[in-house]
N, CA and C atoms of all chains as a GROMACS GRO file, in nm:
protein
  588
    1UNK      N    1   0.183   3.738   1.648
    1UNK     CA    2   0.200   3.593   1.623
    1UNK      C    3   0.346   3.555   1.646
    2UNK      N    4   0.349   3.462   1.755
    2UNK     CA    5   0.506   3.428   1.759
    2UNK      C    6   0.554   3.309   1.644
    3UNK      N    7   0.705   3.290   1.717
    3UNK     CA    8   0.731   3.162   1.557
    3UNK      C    9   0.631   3.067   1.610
    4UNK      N   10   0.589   2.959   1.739
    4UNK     CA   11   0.537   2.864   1.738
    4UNK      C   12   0.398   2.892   1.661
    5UNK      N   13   0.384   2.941   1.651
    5UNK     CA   14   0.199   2.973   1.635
    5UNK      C   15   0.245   2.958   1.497
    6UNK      N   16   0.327   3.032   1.410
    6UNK     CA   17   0.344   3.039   1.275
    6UNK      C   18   0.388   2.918   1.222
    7UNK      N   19   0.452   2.816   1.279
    7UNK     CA   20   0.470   2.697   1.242
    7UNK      C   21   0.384   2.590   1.236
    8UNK      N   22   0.303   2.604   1.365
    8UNK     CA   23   0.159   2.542   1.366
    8UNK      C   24   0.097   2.568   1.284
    9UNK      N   25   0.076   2.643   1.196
    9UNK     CA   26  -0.005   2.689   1.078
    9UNK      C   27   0.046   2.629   0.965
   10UNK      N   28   0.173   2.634   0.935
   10UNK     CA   29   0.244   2.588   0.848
   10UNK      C   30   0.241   2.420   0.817
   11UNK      N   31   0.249   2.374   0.946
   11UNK     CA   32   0.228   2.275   0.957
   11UNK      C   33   0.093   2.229   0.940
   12UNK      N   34   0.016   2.291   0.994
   12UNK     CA   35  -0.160   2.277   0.975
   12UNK      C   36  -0.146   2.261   0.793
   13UNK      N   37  -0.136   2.356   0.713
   13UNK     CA   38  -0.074   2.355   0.586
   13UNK      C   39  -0.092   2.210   0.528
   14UNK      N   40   0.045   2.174   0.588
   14UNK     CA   41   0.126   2.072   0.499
   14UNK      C   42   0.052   1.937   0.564
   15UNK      N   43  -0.065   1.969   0.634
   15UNK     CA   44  -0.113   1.806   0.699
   15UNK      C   45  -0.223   1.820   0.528
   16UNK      N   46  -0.239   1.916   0.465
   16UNK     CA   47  -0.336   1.880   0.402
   16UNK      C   48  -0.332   1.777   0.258
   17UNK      N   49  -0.198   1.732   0.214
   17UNK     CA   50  -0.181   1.673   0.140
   17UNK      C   51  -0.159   1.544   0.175
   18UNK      N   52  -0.187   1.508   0.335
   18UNK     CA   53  -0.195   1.437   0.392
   18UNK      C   54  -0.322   1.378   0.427
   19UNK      N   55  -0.385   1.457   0.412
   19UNK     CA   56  -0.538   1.441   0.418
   19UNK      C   57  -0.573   1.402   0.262
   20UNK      N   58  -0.526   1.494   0.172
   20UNK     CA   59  -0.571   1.414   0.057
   20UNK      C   60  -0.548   1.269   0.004
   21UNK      N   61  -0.437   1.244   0.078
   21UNK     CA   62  -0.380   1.145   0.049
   21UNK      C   63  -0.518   1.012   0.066
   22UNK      N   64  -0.516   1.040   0.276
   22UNK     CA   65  -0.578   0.954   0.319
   22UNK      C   66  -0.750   0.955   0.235
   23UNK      N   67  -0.797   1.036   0.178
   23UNK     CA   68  -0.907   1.072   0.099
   23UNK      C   69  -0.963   1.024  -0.017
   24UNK      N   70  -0.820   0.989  -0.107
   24UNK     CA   71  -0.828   0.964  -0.291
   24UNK      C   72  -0.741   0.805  -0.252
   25UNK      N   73  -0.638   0.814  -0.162
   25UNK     CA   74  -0.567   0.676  -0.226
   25UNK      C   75  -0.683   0.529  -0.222
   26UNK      N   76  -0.568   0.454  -0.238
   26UNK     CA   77  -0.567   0.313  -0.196
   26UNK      C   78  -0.564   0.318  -0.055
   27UNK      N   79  -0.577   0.135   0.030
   27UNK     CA   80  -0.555   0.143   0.092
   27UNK      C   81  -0.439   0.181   0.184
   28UNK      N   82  -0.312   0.106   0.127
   28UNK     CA   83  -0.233   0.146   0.175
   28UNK      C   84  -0.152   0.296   0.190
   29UNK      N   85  -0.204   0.340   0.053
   29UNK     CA   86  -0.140   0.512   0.023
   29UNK      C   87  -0.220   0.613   0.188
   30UNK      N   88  -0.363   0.563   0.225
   30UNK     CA   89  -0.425   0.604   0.318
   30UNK      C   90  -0.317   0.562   0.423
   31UNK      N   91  -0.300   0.486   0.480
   31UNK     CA   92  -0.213   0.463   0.602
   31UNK      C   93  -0.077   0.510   0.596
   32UNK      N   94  -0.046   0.544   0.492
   32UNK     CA   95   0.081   0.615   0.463
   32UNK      C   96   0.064   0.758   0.544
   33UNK      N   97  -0.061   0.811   0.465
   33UNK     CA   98  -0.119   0.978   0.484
   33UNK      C   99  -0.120   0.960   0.603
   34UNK      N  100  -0.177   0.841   0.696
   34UNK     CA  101  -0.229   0.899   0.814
   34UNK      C  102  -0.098   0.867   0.884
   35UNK      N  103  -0.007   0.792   0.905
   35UNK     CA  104   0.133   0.793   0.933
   35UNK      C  105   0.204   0.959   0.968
   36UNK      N  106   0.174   0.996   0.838
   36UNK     CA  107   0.230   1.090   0.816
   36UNK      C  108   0.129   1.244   0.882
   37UNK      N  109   0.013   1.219   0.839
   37UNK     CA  110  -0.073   1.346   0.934
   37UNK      C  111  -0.059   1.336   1.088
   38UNK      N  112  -0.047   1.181   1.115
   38UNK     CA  113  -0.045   1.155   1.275
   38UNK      C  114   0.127   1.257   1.372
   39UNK      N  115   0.219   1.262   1.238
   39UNK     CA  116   0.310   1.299   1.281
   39UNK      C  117   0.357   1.484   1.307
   40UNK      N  118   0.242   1.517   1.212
   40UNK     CA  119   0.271   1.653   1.163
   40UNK      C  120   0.173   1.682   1.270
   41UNK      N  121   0.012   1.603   1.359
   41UNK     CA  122  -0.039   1.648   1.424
   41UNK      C  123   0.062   1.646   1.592
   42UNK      N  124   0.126   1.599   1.589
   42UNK     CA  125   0.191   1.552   1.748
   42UNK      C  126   0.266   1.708   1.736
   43UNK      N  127   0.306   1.736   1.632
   43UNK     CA  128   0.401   1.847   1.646
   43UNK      C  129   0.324   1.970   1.624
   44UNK      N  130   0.206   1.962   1.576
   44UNK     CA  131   0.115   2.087   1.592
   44UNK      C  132   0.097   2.078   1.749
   45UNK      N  133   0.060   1.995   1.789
   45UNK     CA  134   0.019   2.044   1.952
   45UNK      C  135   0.129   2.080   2.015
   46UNK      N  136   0.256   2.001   2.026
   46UNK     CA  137   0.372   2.063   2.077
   46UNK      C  138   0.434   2.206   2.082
   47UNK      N  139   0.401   2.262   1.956
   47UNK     CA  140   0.419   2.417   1.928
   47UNK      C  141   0.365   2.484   1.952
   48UNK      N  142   0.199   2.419   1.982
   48UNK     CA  143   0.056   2.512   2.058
   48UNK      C  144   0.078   2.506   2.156
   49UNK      N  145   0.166   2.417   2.276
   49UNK     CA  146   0.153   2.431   2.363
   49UNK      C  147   0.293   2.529   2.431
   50UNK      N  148   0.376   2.517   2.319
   50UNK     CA  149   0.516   2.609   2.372
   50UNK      C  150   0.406   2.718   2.351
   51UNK      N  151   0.374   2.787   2.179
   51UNK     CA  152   0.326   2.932   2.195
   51UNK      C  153   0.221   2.947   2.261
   52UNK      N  154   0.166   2.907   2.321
   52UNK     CA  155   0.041   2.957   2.418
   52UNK      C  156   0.097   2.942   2.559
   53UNK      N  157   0.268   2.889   2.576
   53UNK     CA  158   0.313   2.883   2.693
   53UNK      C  159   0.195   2.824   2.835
   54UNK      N  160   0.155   2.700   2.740
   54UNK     CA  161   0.066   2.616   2.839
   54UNK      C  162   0.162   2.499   2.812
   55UNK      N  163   0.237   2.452   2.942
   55UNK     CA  164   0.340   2.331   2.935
   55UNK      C  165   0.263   2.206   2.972
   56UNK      N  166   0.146   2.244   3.042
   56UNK     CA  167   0.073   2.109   3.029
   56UNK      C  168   0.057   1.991   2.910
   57UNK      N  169   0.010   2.102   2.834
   57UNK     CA  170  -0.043   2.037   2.731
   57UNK      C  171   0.032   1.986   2.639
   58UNK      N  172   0.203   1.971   2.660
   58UNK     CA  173   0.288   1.908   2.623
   58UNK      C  174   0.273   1.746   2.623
   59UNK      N  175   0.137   1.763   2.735
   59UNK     CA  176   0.179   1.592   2.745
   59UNK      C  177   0.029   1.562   2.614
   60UNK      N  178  -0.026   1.578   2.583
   60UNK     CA  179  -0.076   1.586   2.475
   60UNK      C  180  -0.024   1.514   2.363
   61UNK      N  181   0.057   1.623   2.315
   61UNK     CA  182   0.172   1.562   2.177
   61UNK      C  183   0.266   1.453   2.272
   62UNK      N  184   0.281   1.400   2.381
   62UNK     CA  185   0.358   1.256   2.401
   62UNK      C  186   0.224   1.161   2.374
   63UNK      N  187   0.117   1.192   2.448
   63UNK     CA  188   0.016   1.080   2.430
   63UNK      C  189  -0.012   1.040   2.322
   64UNK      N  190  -0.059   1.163   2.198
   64UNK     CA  191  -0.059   1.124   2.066
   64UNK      C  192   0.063   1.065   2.002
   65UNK      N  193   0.170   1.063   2.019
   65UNK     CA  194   0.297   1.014   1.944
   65UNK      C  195   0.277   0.910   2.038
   66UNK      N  196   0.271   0.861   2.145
   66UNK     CA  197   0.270   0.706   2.166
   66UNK      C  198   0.161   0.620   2.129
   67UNK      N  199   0.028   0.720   2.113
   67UNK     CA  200  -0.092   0.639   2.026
   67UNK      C  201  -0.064   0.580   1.881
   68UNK      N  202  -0.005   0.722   1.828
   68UNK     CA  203   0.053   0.698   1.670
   68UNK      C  204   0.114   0.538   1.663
   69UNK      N  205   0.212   0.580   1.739
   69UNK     CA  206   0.285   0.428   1.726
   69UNK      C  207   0.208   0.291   1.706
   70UNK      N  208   0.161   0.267   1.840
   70UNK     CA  209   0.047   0.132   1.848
   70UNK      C  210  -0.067   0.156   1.764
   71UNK      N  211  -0.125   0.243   1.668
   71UNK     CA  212  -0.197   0.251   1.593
   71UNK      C  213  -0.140   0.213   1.429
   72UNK      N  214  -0.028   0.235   1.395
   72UNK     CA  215   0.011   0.279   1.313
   72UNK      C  216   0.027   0.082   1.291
   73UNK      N  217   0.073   0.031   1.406
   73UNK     CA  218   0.144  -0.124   1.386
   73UNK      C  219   0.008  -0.152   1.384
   74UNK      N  220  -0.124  -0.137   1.476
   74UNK     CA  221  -0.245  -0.206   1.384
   74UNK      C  222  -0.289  -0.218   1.308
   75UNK      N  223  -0.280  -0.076   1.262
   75UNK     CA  224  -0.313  -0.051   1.120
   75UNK      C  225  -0.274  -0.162   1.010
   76UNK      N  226  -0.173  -0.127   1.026
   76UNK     CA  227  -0.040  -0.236   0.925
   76UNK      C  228  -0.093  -0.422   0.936
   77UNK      N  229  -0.107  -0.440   1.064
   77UNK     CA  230  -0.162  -0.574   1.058
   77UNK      C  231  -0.294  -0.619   1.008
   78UNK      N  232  -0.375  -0.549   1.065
   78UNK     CA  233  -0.539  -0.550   0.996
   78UNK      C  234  -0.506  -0.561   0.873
   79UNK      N  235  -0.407  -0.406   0.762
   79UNK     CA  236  -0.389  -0.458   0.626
   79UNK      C  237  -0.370  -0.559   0.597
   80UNK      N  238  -0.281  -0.597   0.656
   80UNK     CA  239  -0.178  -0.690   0.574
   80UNK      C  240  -0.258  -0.845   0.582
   81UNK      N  241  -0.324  -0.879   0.692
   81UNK     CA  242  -0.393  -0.999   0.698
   81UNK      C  243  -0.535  -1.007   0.699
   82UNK      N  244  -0.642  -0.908   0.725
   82UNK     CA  245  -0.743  -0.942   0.755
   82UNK      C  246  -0.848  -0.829   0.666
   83UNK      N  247  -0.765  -0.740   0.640
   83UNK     CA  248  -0.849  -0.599   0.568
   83UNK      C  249  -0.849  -0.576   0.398
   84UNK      N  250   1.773   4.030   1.978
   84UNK     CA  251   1.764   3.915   1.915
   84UNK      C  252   1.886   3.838   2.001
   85UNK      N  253   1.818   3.652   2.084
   85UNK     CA  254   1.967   3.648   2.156
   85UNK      C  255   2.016   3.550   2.058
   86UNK      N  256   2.155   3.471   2.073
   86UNK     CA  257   2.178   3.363   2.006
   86UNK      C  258   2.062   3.229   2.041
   87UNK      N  259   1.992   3.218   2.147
   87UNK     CA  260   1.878   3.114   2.160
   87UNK      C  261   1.758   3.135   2.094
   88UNK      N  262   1.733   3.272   2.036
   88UNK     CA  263   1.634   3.248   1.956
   88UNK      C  264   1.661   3.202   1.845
   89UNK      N  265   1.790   3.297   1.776
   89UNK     CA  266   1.824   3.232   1.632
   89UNK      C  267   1.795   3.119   1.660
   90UNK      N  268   1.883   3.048   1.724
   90UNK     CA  269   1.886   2.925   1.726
   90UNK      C  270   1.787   2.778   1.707
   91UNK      N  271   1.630   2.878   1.807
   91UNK     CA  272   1.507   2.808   1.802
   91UNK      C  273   1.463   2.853   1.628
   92UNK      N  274   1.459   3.013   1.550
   92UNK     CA  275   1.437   2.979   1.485
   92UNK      C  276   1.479   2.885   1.377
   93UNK      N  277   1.614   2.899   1.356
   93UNK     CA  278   1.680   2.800   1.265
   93UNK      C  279   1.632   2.680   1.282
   94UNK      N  280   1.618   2.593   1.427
   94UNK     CA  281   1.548   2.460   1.439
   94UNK      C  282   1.400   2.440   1.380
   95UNK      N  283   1.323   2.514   1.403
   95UNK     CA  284   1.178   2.587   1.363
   95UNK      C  285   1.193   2.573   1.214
   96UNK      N  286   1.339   2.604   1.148
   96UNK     CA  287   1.305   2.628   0.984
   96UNK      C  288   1.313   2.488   0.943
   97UNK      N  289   1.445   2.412   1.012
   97UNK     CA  290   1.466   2.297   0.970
   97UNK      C  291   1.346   2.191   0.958
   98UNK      N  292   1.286   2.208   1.110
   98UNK     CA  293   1.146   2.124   1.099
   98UNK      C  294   1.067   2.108   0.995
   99UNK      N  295   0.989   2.254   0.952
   99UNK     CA  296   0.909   2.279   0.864
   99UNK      C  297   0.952   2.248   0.740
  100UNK      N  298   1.066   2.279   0.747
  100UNK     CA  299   1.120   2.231   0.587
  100UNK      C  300   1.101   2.065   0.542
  101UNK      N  301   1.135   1.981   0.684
  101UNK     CA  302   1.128   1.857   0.674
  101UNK      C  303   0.962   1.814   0.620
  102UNK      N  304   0.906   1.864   0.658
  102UNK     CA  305   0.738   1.812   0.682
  102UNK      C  306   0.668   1.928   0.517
  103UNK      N  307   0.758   2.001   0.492
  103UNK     CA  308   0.711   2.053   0.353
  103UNK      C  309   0.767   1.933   0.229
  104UNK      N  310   0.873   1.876   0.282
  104UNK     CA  311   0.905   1.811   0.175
  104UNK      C  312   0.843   1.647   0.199
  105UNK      N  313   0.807   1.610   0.271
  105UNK     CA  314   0.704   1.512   0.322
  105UNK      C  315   0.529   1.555   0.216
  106UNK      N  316   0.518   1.710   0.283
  106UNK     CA  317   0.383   1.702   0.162
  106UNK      C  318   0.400   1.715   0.060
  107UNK      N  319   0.494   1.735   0.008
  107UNK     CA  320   0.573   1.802  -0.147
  107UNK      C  321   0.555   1.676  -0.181
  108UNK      N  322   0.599   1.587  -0.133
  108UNK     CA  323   0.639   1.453  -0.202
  108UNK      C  324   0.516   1.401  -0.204
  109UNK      N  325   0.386   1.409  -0.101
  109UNK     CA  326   0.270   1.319  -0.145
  109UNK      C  327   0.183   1.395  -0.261
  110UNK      N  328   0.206   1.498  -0.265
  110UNK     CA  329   0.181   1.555  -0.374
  110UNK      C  330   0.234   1.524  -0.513
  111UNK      N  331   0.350   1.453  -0.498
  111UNK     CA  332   0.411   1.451  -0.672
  111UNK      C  333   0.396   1.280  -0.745
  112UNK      N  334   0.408   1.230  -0.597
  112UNK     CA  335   0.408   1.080  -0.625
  112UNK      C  336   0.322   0.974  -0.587
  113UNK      N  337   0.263   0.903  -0.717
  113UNK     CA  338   0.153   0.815  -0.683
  113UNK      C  339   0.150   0.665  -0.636
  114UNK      N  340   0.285   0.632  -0.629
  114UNK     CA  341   0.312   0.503  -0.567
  114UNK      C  342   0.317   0.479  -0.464
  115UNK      N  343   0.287   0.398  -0.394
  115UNK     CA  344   0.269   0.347  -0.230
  115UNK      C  345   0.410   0.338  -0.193
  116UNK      N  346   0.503   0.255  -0.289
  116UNK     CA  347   0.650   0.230  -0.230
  116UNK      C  348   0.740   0.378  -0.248
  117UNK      N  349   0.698   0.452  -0.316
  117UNK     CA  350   0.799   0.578  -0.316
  117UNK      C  351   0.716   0.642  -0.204
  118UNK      N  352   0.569   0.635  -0.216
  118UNK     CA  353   0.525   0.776  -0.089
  118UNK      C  354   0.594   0.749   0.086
  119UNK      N  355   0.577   0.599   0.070
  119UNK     CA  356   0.685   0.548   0.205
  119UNK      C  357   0.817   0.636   0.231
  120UNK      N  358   0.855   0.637   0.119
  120UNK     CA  359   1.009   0.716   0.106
  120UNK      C  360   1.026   0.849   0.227
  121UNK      N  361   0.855   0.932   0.172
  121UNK     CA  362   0.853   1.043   0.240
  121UNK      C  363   0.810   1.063   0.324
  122UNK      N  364   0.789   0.928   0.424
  122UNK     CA  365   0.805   0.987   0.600
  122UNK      C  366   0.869   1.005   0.646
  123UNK      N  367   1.000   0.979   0.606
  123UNK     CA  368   1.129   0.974   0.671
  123UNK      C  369   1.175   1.138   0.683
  124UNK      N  370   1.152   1.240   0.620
  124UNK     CA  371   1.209   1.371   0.583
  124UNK      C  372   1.101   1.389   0.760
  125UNK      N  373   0.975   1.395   0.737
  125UNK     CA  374   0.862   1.436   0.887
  125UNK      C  375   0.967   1.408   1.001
  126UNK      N  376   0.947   1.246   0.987
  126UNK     CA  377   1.013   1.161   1.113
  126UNK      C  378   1.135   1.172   1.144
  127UNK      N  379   1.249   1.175   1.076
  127UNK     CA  380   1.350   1.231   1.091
  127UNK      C  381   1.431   1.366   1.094
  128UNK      N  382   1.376   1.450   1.012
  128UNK     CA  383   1.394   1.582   1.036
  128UNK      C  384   1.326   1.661   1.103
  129UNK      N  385   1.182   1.642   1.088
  129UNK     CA  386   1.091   1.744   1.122
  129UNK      C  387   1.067   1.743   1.285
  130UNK      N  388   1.052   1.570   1.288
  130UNK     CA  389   1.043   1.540   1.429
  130UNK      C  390   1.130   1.542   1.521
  131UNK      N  391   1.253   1.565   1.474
  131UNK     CA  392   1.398   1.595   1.570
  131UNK      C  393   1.425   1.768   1.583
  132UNK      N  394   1.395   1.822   1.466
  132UNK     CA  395   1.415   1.960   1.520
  132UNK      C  396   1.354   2.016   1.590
  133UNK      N  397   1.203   2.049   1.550
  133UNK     CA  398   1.101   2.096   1.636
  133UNK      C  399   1.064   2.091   1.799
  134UNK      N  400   1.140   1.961   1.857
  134UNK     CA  401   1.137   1.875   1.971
  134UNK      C  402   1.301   1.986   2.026
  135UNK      N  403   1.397   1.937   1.952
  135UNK     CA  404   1.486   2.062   1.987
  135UNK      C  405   1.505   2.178   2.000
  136UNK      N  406   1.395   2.258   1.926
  136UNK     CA  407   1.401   2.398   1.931
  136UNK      C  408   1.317   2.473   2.068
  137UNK      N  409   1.225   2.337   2.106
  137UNK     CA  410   1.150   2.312   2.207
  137UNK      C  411   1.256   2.296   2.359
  138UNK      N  412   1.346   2.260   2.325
  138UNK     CA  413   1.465   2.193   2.425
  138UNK      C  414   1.546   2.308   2.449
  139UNK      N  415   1.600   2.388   2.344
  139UNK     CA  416   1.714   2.512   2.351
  139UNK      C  417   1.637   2.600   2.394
  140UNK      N  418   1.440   2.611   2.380
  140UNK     CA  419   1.347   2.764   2.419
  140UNK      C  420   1.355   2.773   2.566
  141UNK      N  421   1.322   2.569   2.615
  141UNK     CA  422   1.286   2.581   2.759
  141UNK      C  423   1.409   2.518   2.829
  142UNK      N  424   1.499   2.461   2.788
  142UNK     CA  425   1.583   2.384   2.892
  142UNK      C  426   1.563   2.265   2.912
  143UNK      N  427   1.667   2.192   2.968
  143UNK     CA  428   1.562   2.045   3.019
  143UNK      C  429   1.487   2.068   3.151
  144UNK      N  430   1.381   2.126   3.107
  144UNK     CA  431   1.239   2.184   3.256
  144UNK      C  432   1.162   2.079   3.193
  145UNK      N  433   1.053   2.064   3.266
  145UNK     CA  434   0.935   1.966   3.244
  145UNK      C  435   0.921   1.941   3.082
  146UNK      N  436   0.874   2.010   3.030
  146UNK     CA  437   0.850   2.069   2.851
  146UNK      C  438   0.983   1.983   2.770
  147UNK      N  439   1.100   2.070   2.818
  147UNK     CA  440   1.169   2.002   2.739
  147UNK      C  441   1.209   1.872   2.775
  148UNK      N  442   1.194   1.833   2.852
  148UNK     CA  443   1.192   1.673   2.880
  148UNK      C  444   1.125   1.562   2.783
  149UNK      N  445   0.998   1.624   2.797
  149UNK     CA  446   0.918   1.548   2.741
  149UNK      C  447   0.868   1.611   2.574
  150UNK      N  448   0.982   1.670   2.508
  150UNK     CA  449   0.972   1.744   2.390
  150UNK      C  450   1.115   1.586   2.367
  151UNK      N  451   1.190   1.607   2.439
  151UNK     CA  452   1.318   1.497   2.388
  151UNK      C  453   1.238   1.368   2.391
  152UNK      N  454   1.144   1.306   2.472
  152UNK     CA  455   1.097   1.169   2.465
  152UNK      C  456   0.989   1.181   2.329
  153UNK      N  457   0.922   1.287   2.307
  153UNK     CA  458   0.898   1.300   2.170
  153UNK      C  459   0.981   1.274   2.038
  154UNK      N  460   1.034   1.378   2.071
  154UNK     CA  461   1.152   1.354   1.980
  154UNK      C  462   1.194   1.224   1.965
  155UNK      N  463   1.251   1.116   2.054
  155UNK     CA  464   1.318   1.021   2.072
  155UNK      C  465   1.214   0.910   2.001
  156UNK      N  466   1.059   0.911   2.075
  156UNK     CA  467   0.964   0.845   2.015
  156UNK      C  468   0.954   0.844   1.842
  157UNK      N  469   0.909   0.922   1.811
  157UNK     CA  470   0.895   0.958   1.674
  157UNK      C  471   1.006   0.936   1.608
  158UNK      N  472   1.154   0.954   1.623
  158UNK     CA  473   1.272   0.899   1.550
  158UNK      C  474   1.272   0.781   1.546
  159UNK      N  475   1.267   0.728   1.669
  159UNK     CA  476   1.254   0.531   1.652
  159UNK      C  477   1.148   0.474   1.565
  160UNK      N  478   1.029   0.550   1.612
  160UNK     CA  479   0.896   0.427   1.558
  160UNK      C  480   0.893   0.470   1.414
  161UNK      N  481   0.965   0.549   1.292
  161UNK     CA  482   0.969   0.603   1.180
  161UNK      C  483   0.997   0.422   1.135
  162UNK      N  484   1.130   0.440   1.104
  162UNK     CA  485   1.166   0.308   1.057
  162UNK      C  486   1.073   0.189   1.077
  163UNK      N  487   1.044   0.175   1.210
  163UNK     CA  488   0.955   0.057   1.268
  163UNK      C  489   0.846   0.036   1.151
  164UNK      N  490   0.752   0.167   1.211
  164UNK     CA  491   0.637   0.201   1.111
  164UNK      C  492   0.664   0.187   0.929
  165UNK      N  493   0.743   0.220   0.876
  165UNK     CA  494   0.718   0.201   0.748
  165UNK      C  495   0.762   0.049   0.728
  166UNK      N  496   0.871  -0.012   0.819
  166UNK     CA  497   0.904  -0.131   0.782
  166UNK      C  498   0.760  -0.258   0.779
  167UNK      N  499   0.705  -0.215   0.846
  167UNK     CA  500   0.530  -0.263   0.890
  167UNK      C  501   0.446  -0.213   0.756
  168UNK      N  502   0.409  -0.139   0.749
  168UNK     CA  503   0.358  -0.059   0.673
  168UNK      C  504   0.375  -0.145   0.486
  169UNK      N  505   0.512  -0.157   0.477
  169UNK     CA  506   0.607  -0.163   0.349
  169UNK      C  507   0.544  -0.334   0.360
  170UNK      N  508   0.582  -0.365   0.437
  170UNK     CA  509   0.536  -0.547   0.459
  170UNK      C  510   0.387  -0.579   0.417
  171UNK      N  511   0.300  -0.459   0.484
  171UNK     CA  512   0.182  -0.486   0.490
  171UNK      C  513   0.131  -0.467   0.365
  172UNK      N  514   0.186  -0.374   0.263
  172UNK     CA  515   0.150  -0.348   0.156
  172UNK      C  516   0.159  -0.476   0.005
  173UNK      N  517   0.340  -0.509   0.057
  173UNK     CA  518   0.367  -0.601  -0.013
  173UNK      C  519   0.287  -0.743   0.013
  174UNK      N  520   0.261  -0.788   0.091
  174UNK     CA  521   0.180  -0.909   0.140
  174UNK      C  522   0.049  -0.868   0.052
  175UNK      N  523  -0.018  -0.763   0.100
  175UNK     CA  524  -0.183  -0.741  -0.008
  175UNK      C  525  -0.163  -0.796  -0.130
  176UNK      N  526  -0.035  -0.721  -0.155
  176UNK     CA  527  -0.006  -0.722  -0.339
  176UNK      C  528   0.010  -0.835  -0.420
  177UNK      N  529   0.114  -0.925  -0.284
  177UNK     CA  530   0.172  -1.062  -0.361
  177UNK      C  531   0.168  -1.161  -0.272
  178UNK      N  532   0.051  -1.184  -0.161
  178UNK     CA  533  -0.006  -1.259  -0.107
  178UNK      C  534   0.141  -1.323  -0.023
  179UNK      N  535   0.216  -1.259  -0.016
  179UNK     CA  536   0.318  -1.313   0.052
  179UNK      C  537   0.420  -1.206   0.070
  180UNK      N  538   0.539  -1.203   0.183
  180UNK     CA  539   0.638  -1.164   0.210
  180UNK      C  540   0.742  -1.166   0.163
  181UNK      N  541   0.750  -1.322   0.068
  181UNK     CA  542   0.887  -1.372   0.031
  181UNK      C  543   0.929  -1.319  -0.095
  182UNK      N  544   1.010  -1.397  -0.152
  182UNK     CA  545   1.005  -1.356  -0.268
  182UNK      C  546   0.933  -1.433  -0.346
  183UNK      N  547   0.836  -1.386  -0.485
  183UNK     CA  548   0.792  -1.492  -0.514
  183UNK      C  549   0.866  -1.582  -0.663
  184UNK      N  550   0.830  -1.668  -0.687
  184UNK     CA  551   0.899  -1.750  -0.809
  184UNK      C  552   0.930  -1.715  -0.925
  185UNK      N  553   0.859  -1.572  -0.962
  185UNK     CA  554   0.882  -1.526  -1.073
  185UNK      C  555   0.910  -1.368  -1.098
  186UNK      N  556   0.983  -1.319  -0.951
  186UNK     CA  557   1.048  -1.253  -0.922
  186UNK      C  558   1.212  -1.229  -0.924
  187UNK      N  559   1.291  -1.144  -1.014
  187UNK     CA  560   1.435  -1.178  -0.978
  187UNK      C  561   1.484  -1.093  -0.882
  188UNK      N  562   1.550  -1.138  -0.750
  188UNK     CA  563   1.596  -1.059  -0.666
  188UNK      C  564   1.775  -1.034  -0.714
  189UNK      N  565   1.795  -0.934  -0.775
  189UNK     CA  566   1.935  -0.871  -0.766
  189UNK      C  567   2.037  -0.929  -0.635
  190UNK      N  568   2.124  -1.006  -0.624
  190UNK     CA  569   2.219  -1.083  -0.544
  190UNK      C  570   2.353  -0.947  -0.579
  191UNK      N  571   2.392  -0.866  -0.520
  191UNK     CA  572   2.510  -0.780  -0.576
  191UNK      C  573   2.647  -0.852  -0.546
  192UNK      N  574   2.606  -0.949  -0.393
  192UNK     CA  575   2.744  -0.986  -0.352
  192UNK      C  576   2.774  -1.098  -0.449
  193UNK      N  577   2.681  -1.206  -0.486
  193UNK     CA  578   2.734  -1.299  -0.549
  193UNK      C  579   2.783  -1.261  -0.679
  194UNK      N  580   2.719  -1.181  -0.766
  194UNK     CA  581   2.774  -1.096  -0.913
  194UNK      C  582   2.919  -1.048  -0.838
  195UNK      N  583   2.938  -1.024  -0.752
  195UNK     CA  584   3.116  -0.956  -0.783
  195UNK      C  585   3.223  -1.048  -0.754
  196UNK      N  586   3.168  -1.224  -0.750
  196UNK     CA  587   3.247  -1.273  -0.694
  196UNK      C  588   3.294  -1.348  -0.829
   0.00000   0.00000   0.00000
């Protein structure tokens, strides 16, 4: 197991209180979690794709971190006015 | 062992550390306005090292290119996102943005004058 692989795990880990989050909160505590899982997932793939030394799949973790973004501002609006 | 691995690992520790104290924190705290607090440790730490350690493994080659526009992404839209987020919450709560009438907003500059 190299470091990327071991961090991906680690990270796999720490998405889970992120998951609980999005699970038990409120609404907003949920969009927090997923804020925050969306971020810990961009960087799980990034590290899967260094340790499996597949550079493709780098573009992966850009697509998801630019989804995050425009998701994250819908999210926020739906709350805030219509949800 | 060369100095570029240390190096990736040390970035590698910093990351993880960032995104442990991100779940640490949704773990301890039940408020919406403090859990905000703790994206910033992910988004700012976690998401700048990891993207770097990615940068010092491969170089700027394809990977690390687009490990820095990661990086770069995720540092910017942090702030963005909770400032949205923080708005969106407060509006649910108090049907508004502003302040409301029976709210006191702390003025620090005018108290020291």
């Amino acid at each position: 197991m190299n470091p990327w692989i071991l961090t991906a795990l680690i990270l796999l880990a720490c998405m889970v209180p992120c998951l609980m989050l999005c699970a038990r909160g409120d609404a907003m505590s949920r969009l927090v979690g997923l804020e925050a899982g969306s971020t810990m997932a961009v960087m799980v793939l990034l590290v899967l794709a260094e340790g499996y030394h597949r550079v493709p799949f780098v573009d992966l973790a850009l697509t998801l971190a630019l989804l995050t973004y425009g998701a994250g501002l819908v999210f926020a609006r739906f709350l805030e006015h219509w949800l | 062992m060369s100095a570029r691995d240390v190096a990736v690992f040390v970035l590698l520790g910093i990351g993880v550390l960032g995104f442990l104290v991100t779940a640490v924190g949704f773990l301890l705290v039940r408020d919406f306005y403090e859990q905000i607090h703790y994206l910033a440790p992910s988004s700012l730490i976690g998401a700048v090292a990891i993207p770097a350690a990615v940068v010092v493994h491969e170089g700027l080659s394809q990977a690390g290119a687009k490990a820095i526009l990661i990086g770069l992404l995720l540092f910017w839209a942090n702030p963005v996102l909770s400032h949205a987020t923080l708005r969106a919450g407060r509006i649910r709560r108090k049907r508004q943005w502003t302040p409301t009438a029976d709210e006191e907003i702390p003025r620090a500059m005018e108290s020291e004058k």
